[in-house]
Structures are given as structure tokens and as C-alpha cells.
C-alpha positions in Angstrom: 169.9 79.5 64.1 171.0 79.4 60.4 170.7 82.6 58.0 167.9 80.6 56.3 165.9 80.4 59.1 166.0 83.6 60.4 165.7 84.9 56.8 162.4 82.3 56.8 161.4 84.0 59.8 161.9 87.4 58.6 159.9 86.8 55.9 156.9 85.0 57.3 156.9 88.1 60.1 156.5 90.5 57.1 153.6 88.3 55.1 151.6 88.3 58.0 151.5 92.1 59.0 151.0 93.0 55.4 148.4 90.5 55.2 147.1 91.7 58.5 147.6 95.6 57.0 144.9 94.2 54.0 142.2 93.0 56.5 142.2 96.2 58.6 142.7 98.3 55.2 139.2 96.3 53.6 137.2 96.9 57.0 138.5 100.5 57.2 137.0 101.3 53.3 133.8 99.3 54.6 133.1 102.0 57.3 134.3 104.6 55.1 131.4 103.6 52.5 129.1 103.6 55.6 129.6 107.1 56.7 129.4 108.4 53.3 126.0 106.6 52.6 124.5 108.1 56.2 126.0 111.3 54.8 124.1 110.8 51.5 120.5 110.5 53.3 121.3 113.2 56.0 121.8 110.6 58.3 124.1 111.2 61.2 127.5 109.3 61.2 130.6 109.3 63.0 134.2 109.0 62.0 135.1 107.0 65.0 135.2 102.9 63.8 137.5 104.4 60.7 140.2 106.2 62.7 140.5 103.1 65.4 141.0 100.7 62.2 143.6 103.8 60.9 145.4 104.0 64.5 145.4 100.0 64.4 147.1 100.7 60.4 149.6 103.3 61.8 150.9 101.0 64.3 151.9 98.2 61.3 153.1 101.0 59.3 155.4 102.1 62.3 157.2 98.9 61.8 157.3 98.8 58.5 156.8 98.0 55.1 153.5 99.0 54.6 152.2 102.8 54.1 149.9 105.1 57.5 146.9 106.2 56.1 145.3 109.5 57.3 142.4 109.4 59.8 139.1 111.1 58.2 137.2 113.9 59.8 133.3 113.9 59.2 134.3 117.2 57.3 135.9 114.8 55.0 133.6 112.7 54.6 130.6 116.0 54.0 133.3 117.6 51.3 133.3 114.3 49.5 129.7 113.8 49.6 129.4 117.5 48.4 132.1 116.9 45.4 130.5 113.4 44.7 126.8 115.3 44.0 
């Protein structure tokens, strides 16, 4: 296989996890926005759809290129509610 090719390769391998990385990061905000609205009407809510996208996130990151995010407690979620008031 020539340099180019595996360069071309490389490359494509890299596009699609970060593009990948942007999908899970977009639905990971979306629940992130849903368990602070339930938070905002005293609704429950559970931090469990965000840290599976996160742990999905992490396992891109591990292989590079693009950053881990933390996963979120519902005490996060309560303290930024609070600070948000």
C-alpha cells in the first residue's frame, strides 16, 4: 500500500470518529437540557442517558484526537439549576 493511501486512510479513520464524537456530543447536550428542564419544574430526572452517551465519548477520546468529557451527577445538574435561578 503506498504512503498516500494509508495517509488517505488515516485520515478518513480520524474524520469519521470526530464526526462521530459531534453526534454523540449534540445528543449528550440534548439530555443534558432535558434533565435540567425536569429539574426546573421539580420533576424527577436521571443522569443515566447522559453518562452512557459520555462513556460512548470516552471511548473515542481513548483513541484519540478528540477531548473525554466528565459524566454528570444529578447533583450537577440541582447546583446548576440552583446557580441558574
Amino acid at each position: 500500500m503506498s504512503v498516500h493511501k494509508e495517509i488517505t486512510k488515516h485520515v478518513e479513520q480520524v474524520n469519521s470518529r470526530v464526526n462521530h464524537y459531534k453526534q454523540l456530543d449534540q445528543l449528550r447536550e440534548s439530555f443534558i437540557e432535558e434533565a435540567i428542564l425536569l429539574c426546573k419544574v421539580g420533576e424527577n430526572f436521571s443522569v443515566d442517558k447522559i453518562n452512557e452517551v459520555t462513556e460512548q465519548m470516552n471511548e473515542l477520546a481513548r483513541l484519540g484526537v478528540v477531548p473525554t468529557r466528565k459524566k454528570v451527577s444529578e447533583e450537577m445538574v440541582v447546583e446548576f439549576v440552583n446557580r441558574s435561578k
